[in-house]
N, C-alpha and C positions, 0 to 999 in steps of 0.2 A: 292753613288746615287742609285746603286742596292738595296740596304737593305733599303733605306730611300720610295722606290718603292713598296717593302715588306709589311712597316709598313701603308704605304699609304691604300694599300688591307687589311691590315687586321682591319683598322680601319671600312672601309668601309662595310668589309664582317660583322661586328659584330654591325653598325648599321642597315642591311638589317635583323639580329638575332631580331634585337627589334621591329621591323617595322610589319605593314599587321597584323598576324593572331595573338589572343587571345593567352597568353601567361603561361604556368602551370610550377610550378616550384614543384619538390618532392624530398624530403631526403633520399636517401640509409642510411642502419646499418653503422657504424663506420670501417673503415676497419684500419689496422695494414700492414705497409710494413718493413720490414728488408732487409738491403743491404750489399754487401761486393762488392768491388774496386781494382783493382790493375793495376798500371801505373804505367809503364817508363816513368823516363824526360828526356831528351835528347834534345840537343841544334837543333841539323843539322840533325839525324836521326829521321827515321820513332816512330811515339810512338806503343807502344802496350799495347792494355787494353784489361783489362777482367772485366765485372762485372755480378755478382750474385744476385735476386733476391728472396724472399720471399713473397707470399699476404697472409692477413690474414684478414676473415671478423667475424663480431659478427652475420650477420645469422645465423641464423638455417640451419644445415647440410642438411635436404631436400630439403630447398630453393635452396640453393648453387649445389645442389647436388655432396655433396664431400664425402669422406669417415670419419667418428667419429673417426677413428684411426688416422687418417690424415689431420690435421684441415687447412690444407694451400691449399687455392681453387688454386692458382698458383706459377710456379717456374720457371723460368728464367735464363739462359743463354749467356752471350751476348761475343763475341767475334770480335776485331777489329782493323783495322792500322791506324794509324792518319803520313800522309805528311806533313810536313812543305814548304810551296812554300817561305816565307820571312817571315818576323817580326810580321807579323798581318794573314794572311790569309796561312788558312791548308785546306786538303780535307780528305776523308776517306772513308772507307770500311769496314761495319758489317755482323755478322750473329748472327741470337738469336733465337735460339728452344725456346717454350714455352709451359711447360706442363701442364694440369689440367685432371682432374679424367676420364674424357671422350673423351679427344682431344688434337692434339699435332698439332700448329703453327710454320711456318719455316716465320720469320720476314728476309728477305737480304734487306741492307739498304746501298744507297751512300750517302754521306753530303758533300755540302762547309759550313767551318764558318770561319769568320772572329774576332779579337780578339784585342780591343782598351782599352787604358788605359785615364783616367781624373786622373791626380796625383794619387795618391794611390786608385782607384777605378777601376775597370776591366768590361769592359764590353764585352760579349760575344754574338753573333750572328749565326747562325745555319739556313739551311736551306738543309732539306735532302727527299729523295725519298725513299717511300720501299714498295715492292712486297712481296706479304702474301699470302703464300699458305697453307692449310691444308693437311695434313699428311692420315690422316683417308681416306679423302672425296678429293679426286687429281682435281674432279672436280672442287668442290669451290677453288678463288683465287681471290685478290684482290689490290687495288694498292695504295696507299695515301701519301700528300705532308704533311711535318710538318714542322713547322716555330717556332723556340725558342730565346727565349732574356733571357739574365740574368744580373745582376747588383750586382757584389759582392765588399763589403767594411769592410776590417779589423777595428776592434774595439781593446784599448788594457783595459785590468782588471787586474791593480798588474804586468803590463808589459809583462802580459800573451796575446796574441792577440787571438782574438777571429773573426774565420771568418765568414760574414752574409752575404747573399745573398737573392735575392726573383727574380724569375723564372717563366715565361710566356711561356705555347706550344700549339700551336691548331696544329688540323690536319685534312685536306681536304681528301676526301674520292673519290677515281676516280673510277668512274661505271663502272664493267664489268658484262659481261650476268652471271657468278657466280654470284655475289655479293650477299653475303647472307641475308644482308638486304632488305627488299624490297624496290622498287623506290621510290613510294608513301609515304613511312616514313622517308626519307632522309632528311639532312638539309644541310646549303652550308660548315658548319662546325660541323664536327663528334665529335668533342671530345677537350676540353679544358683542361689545369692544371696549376694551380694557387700554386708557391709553396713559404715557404717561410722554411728558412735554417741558423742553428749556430750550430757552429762548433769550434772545439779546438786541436789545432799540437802539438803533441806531439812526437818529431822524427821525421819518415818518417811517421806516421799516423795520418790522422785526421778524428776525431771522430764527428760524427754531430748526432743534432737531428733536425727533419723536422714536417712541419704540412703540408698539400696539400689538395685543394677542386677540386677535380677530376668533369669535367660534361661530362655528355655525351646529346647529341642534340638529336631531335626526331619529325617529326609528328605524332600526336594522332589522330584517328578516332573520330567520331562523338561514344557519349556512350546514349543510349536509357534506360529508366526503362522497368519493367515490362509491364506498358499501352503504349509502343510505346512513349511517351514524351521526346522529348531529356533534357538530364540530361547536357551532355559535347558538346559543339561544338568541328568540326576539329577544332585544335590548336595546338600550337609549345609547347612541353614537354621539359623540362629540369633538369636531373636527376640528384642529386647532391651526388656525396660522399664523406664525410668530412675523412680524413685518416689521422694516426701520422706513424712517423717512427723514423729507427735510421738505419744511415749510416756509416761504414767502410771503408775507401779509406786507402790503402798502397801505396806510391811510392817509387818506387826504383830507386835511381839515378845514373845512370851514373859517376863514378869520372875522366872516363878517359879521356874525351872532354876537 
């Protein structure tokens, strides 16, 4: 009922997204993500993961403002424990430094998620809190809710199975007098990702590749020409970034349970 509660809001929160003000839609350069994974499975124990990130955009290095020697506008860290409370529902504890050329992000993150199955179909649910502080500027700091669904379904190829999944995460953005965004440009949700995902086990590894349309939400100002004439009304911005990747998960099991 909790999670059915979840969806209820987010359906709502993303028809008040299309509603009221004029609506501008814009495509970011292509970006490039690279990932690595590493997970215990374990029945009754705590899990612990680690995973490792890479971005990569086709910008121009000024845009970006990255270093030419160093073409990864960010790198990622993430570190964390996942409980088992029974069969369906865990809870958890992260931390994720995040670097780029100019600034360094401390992500601390708690989640509950719950974890159901339809015959051979998994479905997973997520709903986590995390506090964002910047490193540089101790000042700025910030807080936000994010809410993930995912729906994965083995396929087999030559009795090879093939894992698919496609993946939904918004994330609410909670005002603090940091907030480095301005007020006036906010919207009730910050940031969407649209993912979809196939994958192949091989061992303990499975190897994916991904497509993902990253948005990010926005108020735009009024834009005038030269004569004073308004060119743009206020309206709702929505920045799109089309991105490919490819994923590395190891796990490591347990034989002794």
């Amino acid at each position: 009922m909790y999670f059915k509660q979840i969806v209820f809001f987010l359906l709502l929160a993303c028809a008040q997204q299309v509603l009221a003000q004029p609506l501008e839609k814009s495509k970011r350069s292509v970006a490039f993500w690279a990932e690595q994974q590493f997970y215990t499975d374990t029945i009754t124990k705590p899990h612990w993961f680690v995973e490792t990130q890479f971005r990569y955009s086709t910008l121009q290095n000024n845009e970006r403002n990255i270093s030419s020697s160093f073409p990864f506008y960010r790198f990622q860290l993430m570190v964390g424990k996942l409980w088992i409370f029974n069969q369906n529902w865990g809870g958890g504890l992260s931390a994720r430094p995040v670097f780029e050329k100019n600034r360094t992000y401390l992500f601390s993150r708690g989640f509950l998620q719950h974890t159901g199955r339809i015959n051979n179909t998994r479905l997973l649910k997520r709903l986590s809190f995390e506090y964002i502080s910047d490193s540089n500027t101790p000042a700025f700091y910030w807080a936000r809710t994010a809410g993930f669904i995912e729906i994965e379904k083995p396929f087999y190829w030559k009795n090879q199975p093939l894992f698919t999944s496609v993946s939904y995460e918004f994330f609410l953005n909670h005002r603090t007098e940091s907030n480095p965004i301005p007020e006036e440009n906010e919207r009730l949700i910050d940031r969407s990702r649209l993912r979809l995902n196939m994958g192949i086990a091989i061992k303990n590894w499975l190897i994916s590749l991904f497509v993902l349309r990253e948005t990010d939400y926005f108020f735009a100002q009024e834009v005038f020409d030269e004569n004073g004439e308004l060119k743009k009304p206020f309206r709702k911005l929505n920045l799109l970034t089309p991105t490919y990747g490819v994923s590395l998960r190891y796990i490591w099991q347990n034989k002794s349970e």
